[in-house]
N, C-alpha and C positions, 0 to 999 in steps of 0.2 A: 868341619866347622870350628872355629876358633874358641879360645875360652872362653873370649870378652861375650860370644853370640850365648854361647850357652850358658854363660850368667845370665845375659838378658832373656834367655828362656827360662831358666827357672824363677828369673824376677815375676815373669809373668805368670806363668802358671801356677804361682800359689797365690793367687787371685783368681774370683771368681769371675768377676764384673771388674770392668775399669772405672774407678773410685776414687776417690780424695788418699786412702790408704796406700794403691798402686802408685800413684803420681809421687806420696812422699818418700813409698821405698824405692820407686826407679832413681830418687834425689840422693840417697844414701850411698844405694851402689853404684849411680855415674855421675858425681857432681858435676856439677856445665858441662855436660855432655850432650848431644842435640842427635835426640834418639831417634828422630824418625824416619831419618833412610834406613838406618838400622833397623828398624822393627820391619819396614817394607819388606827390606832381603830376605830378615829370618823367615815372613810369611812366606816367601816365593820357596821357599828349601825347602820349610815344614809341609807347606803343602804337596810338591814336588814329591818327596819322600812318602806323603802318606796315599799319593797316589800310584804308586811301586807298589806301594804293600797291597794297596786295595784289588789293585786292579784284576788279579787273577782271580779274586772272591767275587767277583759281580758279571751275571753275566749284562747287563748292558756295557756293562765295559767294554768286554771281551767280544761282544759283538761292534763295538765301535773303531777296537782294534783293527777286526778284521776290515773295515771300510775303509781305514785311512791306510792301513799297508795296500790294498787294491788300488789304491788312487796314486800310493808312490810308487808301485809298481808297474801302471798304466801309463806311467807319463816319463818310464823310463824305457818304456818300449816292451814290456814284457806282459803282453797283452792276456795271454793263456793264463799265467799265474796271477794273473791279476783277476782273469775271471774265475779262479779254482775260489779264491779269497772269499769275492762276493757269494758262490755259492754256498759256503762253510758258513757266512753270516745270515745266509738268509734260513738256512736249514735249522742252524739256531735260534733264529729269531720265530720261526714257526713253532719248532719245538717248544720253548719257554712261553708260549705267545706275547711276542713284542712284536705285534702287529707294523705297527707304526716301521719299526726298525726293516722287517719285511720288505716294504713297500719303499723304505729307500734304498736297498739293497736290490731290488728288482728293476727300480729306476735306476739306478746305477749301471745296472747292467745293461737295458736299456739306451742308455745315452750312449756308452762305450761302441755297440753295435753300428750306431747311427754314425757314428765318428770314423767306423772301420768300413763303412757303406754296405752294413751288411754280409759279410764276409762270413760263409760257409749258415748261415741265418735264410729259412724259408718263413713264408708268412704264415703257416701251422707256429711254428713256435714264438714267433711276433705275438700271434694271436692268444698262444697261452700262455705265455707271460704280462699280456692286456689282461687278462682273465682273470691271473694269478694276484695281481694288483688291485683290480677291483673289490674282489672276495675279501683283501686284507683291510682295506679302505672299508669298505663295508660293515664289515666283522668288527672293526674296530670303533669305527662311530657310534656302531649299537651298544658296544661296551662303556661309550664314553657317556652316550645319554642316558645308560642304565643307572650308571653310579654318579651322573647330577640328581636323577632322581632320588635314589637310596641319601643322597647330599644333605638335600636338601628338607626330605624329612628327618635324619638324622639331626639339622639342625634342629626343627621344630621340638621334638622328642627335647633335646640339649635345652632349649629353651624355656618351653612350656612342660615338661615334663607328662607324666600321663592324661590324657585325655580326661575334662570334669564330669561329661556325658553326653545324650544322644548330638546335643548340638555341633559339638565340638569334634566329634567324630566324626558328621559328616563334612567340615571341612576338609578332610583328608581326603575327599571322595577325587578332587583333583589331581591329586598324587596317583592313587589308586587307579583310576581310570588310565591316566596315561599310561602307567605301568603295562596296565592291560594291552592296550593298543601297539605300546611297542614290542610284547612281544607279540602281540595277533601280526604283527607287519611282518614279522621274520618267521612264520608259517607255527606258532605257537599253538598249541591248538588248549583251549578252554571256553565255556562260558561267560554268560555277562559274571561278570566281577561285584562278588558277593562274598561277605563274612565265611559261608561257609564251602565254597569252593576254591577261597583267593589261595590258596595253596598248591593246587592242583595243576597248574603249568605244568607242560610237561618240558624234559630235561633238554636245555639246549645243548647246541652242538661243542661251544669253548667253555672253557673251568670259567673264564672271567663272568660270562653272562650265567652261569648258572650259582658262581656267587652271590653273583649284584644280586640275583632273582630273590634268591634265598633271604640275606640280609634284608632287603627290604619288607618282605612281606616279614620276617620276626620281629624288625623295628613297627613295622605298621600294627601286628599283634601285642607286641609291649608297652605301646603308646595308649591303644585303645584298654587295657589296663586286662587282657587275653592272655593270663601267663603260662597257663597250658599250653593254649595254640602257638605262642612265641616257643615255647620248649622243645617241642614236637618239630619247628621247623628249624630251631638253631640243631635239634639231633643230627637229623639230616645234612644240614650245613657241614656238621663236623665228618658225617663220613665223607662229606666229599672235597673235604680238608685229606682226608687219613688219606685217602686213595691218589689224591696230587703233592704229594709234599712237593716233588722240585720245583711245580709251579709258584710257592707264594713263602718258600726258605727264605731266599732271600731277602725279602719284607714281607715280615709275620704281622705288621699290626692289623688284619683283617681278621687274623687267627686271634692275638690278643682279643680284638673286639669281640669276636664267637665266644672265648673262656669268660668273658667280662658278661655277657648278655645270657649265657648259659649260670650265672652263681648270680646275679640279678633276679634270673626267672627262679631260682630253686629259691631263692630265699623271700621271694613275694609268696610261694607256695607253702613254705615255710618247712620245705623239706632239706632239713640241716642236717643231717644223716647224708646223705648227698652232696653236700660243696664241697667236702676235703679232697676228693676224686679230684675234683676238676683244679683244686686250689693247688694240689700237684702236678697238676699238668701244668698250670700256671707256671708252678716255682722252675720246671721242669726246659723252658723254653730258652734256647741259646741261641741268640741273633750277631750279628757282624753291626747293625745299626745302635749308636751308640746311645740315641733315644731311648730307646726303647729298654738297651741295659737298665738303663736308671731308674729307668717309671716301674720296670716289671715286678723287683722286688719291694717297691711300696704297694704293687698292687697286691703282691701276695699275703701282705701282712694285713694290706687294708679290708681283704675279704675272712683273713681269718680273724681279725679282730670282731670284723661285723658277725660276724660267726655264734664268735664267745658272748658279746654283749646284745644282741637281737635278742639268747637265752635267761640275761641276766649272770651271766657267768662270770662275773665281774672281775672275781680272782681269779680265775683262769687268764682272761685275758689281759688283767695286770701283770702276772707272772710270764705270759707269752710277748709284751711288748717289752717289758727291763730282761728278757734271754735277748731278745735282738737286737738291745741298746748295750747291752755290757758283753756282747760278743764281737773282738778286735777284727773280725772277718767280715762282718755285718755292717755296723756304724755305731756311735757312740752318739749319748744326746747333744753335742754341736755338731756332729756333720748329719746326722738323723734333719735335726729343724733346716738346715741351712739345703740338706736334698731336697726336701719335704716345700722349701720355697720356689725351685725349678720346676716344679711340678708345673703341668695348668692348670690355671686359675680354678675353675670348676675340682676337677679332682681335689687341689690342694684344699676345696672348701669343705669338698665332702668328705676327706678324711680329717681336715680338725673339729667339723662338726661332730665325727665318729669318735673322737680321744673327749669331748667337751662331755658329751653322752658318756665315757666309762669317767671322768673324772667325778660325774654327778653320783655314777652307780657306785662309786667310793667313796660319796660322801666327801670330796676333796672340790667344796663346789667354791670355794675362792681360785683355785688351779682351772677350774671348767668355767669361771670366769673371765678368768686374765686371757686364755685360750680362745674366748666366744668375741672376745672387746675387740680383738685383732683378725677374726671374721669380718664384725659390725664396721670396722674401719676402710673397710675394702670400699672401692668403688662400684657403686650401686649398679649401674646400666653393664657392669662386666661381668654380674651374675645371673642364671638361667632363676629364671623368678621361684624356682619350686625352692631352691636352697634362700634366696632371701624370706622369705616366708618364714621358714624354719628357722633361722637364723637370729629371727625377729619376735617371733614365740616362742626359740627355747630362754632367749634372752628373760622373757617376762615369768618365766616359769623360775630359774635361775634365781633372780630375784625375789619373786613368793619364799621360795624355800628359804631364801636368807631372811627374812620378814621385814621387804624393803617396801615397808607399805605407802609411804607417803613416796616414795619414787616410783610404783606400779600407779598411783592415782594417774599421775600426767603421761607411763610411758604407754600405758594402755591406748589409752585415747589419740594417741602420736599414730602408734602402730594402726588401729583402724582405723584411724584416717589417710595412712599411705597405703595400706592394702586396699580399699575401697576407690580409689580414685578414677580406675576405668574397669570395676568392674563390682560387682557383689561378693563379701565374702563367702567364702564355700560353705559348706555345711561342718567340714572339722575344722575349719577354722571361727565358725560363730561356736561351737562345743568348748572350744580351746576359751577362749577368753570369754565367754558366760562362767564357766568356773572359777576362772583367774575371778574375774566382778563380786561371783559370790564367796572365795574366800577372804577377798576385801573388803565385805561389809558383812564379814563373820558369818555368814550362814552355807558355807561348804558342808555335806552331811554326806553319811555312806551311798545313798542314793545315787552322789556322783559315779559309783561304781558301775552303776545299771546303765546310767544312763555312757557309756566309755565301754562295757560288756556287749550290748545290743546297740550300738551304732553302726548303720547298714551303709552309711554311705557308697560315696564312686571309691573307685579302687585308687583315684588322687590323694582322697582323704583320709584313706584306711593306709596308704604309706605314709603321710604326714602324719597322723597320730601314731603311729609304730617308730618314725625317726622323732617322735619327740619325747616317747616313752611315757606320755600322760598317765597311763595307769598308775604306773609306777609313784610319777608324782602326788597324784590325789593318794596312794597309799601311803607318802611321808607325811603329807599336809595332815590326812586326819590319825595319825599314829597318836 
């Protein structure tokens, strides 16, 4: 590659995003220069090159390899080595299970036969290689409609967050059911599908469907606001993580989502003695996918931060996020906020919601301010309504503390009128802003303690008043 390209590459990659900033510096270092065959080419190298390196790390790769040397090998007349090819692809593709891959490896071979009119081919091995292809076809659909289903309640979960009570529970009964059925179709053997047997499937035959199985039923138990029952079945999940590694190395975010759903359940249980394990395993995980590099160590900070400050440990975890901000290995605070923005949306809400929360536990509520204003900024319909909620209440709490009272008069009444619009507010949400009302017309009193002590709500609303740290606040309000 020449010098001129490799300027143009490192023009670019010290940008993040193509911007008003990249256009003026490509203008610096190529005056009238008309850069876009050029940038074309560099892309076809760059990527050219990074599928060299990739390629012996993946095996879909490596099983694609072997289909396309079979194919250049079949059409050169060398028909044996071209069926050895196919074989090594498909043996691999069972192995890893890439079903799919499978089944065009079999059709492959398949077609080859037909081409050769059957040559040294009886109809026994016709017939089980039709066999062999169905099984995979089969096997594979079942996998695929396992994890629309886990999908799609995963989205709802992302969405609505935990279940408010018996009603809303039993909307998932259609999830649920289906779950059942598909695995009753593939000789599953259980009961009607019930809170306390939904667990009980027994183990299928591939890692994929005994995944899906698993993840769904711990989403279905963490949604219904079950953080035992979720716990108990992400255990499980994980041994049968530990006992597949080379099945899901390669793309771990299913693993990610087990240590994500496993330090979720331990700290609804509130067993914090318990998440540093798993926050190790977290920090602990080395992927090829570049994704995932980036997210993984926000997640590990994010769980340990939640850690410190769920306690109140407020120095602690001021002391544990400026080690990770003034360590040259880690990030500094511009590349921290600017990673911190790649994030997704959700994540990146819920970890500044998490810094907005220790900023207050510092008493640095202009910083958990400026922090919270650039949440509220975000576009409304791009976040899963449990963090807009939050978002919108710790705003008015924020506020109280600062004694923005004649700005709490109007924003209260903003905020119940946009939570209310299709639906009733919850029970910690009418708790939340009865208090805000009455320390606006000065009659807040220790009482408020009792009544934030002995609140039984849904387990919706006992994690909305734990992420908004109410107690806390009525203990500065009346100090």
């Amino acid at each position: 590659m020449s010098r001129g390209f490799l300027r143009l590459f490192d023009c670019l990659l010290r940008h993040d995003t193509p911007n008003d900033d990249l256009t003026a510096d490509l203008a610096r270092e190529f005056p009238g220069a008309t850069l876009e065959p050029a940038r074309k080419y560099l892309y076809r190298v760059v990527m050219q090159s990074l599928r060299q390196f990739e390629q012996e790390k993946r095996i879909d790769v490596r099983i694609g390899q072997l289909l396309h040397d079979s194919q250049i090998l079949y059409e050169r007349g060398l028909v044996q080595f071209s069926q050895e090819q196919l074989e090594k692809a498909r043996l691999l593709a069972e192995q890893h299970e890439r079903g799919l891959y499978a089944v065009l490896a079999a059709r492959q071979q398949v077609e080859q036969w037909v081409r050769w009119q059957f040559d040294g081919i009886d109809e026994a091995t016709l017939a089980k290689q039709h066999a062999l292809i169905r099984q995979q076809t089969e096997r594979t659909q079942t996998a695929l409609n396992h994890a629309a289903l886990y999908e799609t309640l995963l989205l709802r979960y992302r969405t609505h967050g935990v279940v408010g009570g018996p009603t809303d529970t039993l909307r998932l009964n259609d999830l649920l059911l289906e779950e059942y059925q598909l695995l009753n179709r593939h000789r599953t053997s259980g009961s009607a599908p019930t809170r306390s047997n939904v667990t009980r499937s027994s183990a299928t035959r591939s890692f994929a469907m005994q995944q899906q199985h698993l993840h769904f039923q711990s989403a279905y138990f963490r949604m219904t606001g079950d953080g035992a029952g979720s716990l108990r079945v992400y255990r499980e999940l994980d041994q049968l993580f530990q006992n597949n590694p080379t099945l899901w190395a390669e793309q771990p975010l299913y693993y990610v989502q087990l240590l994500e759903g496993i330090l979720a359940d331990l700290r609804v249980l509130e067993r914090y003695t318990d998440m540093p394990f798993f926050i190790d395993r977290l920090r602990l995980i080395d992927t090829p996918v570049q994704g995932l590099n980036r997210t993984v160590p926000y997640l590990v900070l994010y769980y340990s931060l939640l850690l410190t400050v769920d306690q109140r440990r407020f120095a602690d975890a001021a002391m544990l996020l400026d080690t990770y901000l003034t360590n040259p290995q880690t990030a500094n605070p511009l590349a921290f906020e600017r990673g911190l923005a790649q994030l997704a949306l959700p994540t990146r809400t819920e970890f500044d919601l998490l810094l907005v929360r220790l900023s207050i536990g510092l008493d640095r509520l202009s910083a958990g301010l400026q922090r919270l204003n650039s949440v509220l900024d975000r576009p409304t319909r791009s976040l899963p309504g449990t963090l807009y909620t939050q978002s919108r209440l710790l705003n008015l709490l924020v506020h109280a503390r600062l004694g923005n009272a004649d700005y709490l008069g109007y924003a209260i009444r903003s905020v119940d009128r946009k939570l209310t619009i299709n639906r009733a507010l919850s029970a910690g949400e009418q708790l939340t802003i009865s208090l805000l009302r009455q320390w606006l017309k000065g009659r807040l009193r220790t009482s408020a303690f009792e009544q934030i002590d002995t609140f039984t709500g849904n387990p919706a609303d006992q994690q909305l008043l734990r992420n908004l740290d109410l107690r806390l606040w009525a203990e500065a309000m009346l100090r």
